[in-house]
C-alpha positions in Angstrom: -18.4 -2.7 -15.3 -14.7 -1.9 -16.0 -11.8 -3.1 -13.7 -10.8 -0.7 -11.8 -6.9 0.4 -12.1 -6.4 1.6 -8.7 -7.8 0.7 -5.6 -7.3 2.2 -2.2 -7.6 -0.2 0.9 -7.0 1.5 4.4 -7.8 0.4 8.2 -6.0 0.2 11.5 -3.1 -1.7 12.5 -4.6 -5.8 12.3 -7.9 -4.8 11.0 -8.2 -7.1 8.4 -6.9 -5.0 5.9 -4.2 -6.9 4.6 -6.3 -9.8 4.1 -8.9 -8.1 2.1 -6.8 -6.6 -0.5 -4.9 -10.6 -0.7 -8.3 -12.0 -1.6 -9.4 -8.9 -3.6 -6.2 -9.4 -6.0 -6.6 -12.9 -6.0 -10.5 -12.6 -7.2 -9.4 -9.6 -10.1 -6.4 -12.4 -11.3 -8.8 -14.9 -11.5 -11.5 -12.9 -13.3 -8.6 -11.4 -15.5 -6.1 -13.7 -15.9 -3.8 -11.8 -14.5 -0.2 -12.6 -13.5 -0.3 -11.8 -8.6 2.2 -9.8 -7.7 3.2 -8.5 -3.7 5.2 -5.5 -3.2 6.5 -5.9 -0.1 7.6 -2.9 1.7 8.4 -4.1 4.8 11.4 -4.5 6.6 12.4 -7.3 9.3 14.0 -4.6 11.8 12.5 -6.5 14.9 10.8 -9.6 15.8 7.4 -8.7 15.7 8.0 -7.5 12.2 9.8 -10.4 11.6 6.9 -12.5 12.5 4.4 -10.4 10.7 6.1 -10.8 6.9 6.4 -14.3 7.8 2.6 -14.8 8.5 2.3 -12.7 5.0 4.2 -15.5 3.2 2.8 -17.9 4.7 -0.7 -16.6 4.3 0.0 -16.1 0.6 2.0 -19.4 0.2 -1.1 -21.7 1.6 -3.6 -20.2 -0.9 -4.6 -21.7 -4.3 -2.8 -18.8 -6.4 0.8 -18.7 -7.0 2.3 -14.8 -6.0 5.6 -13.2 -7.2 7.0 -11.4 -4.6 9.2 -8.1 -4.7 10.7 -6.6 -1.9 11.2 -3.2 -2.1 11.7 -1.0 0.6 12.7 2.5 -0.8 12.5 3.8 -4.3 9.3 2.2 -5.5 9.6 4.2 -9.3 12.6 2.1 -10.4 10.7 -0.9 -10.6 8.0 -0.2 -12.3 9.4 -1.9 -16.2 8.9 -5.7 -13.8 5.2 -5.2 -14.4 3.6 -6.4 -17.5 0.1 -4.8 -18.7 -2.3 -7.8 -17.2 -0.6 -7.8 -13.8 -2.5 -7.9 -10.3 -0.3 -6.0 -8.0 -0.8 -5.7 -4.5 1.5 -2.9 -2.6 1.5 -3.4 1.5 1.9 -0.9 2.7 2.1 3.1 2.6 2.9 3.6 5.9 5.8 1.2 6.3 7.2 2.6 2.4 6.7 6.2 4.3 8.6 5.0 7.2 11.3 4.0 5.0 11.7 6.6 3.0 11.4 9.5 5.8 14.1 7.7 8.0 16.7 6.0 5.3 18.5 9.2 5.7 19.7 11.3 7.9 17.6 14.8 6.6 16.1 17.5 8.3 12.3 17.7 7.9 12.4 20.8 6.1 9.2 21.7 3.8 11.4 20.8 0.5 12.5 17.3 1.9 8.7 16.4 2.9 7.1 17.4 -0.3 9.7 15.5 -2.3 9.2 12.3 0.0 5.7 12.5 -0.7 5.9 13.1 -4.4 8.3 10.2 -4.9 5.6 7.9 -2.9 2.9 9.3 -5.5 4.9 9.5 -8.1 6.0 5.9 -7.6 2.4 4.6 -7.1 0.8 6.1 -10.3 3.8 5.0 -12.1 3.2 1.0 -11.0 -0.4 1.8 -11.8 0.3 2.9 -15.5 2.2 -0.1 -15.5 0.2 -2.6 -14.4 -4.2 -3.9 -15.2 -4.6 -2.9 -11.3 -2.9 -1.8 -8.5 -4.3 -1.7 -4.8 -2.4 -0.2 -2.3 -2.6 -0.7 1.0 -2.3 2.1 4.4 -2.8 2.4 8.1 -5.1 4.5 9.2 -3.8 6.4 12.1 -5.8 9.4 12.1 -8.0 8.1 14.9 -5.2 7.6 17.3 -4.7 10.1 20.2 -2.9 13.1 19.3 0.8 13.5 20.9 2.3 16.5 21.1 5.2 15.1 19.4 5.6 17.6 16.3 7.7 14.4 14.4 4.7 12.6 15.2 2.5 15.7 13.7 4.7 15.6 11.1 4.4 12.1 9.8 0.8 12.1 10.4 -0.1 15.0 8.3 2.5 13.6 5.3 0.6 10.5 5.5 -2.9 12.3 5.3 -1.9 14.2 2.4 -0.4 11.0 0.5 -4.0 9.2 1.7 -6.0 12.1 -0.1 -3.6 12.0 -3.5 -4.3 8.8 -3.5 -8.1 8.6 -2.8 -8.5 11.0 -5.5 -6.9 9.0 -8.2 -8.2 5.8 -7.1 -11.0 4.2 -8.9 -12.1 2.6 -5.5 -11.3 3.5 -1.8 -12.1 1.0 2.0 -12.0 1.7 5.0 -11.4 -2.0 6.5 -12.6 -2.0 10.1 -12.7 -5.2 12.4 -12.1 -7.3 9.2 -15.5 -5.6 7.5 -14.6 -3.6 4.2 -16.5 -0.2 4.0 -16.8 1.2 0.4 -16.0 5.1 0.6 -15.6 5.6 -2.7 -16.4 4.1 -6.4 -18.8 1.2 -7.0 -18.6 -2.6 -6.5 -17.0 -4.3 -9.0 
């Protein structure tokens, strides 16, 4: 069976998610050959995120495979000529690089500022997939949580759910990772 180029790995907040995709690109680099690589997308703008990307490096530094790490916050297109053709790349996480990118300016939500947000998340992924043997991309699922009438909240949550089904559909393989047991929704074991 082929490798697949693009794999889509979602599941609440601490559900294991995380760690699947990790061992998932570690499994394809060893089968492959390919060169690990962690596109980091979060941002250490408290303490508890703090301590989660340092349990991430830590995680990833105590394993058998050596990683290259980028950290890249916004703009995920312009780095897409650091990935060679044989790379593993593992991006963690949508919803943080959504966060990001709706909140690093100060922009009304307007129709044309969400769909370009949105396209430049897309845009960005495919273009790292291109690049790359296989990408797998990371996302919380929030679509279970309780609804708020909060329309920012209604907002975010649709622009997420929109991104999620874009991506699904171009994905070779989809999960749904819940209480650390990956459920295939889509493609076939590789």
């Amino acid at each position: 069976m082929a490798v697949p180029s693009l794999i889509f790995i979602t599941g609440g907040v601490r559900s294991g998610k995380s760690s699947f995709a990790e061992k998932m690109a570690v499994d394809l680099a060893m089968n492959t050959g390919g060169q690990l690589n962690y596109l980091a997308t979060g941002v250490a703008f408290d303490q508890e995120m703090r301590e989660r990307i340092a349990k991430h490096q830590q995680d990833r530094a105590a394993g058998e495979s050596s990683w290259r790490t980028i950290e890249r916050s916004l703009h995920i297109v312009g780095i897409t000529n650091m990935f060679g053709s044989e790379d593993i790349i593992l991006l963690d996480c949508v919803t943080t690089l959504l966060n990001n990118e709706l909140f690093s300016v100060n922009h009304q939500w307007d129709e044309p500022f969400l769909n370009a947000v949105k396209d430049k998340i897309v845009n960005g992924i495919i273009e790292i997939q291109n690049q790359g043997k296989v990408l797998i991309v990371v996302s919380n699922e929030v679509f279970h949580e309780p609804l708020i009438d909060n329309e920012l909240v209604f907002t975010y949550r649709k622009l997420l759910g929109q991104i999620h089904q874009q991506l699904v559909k171009t994905a070779d393989q989809a999960y749904l990772v819940e209480m650390g047991v990956p459920i295939l929704m889509k493609g076939a074991r590789s």
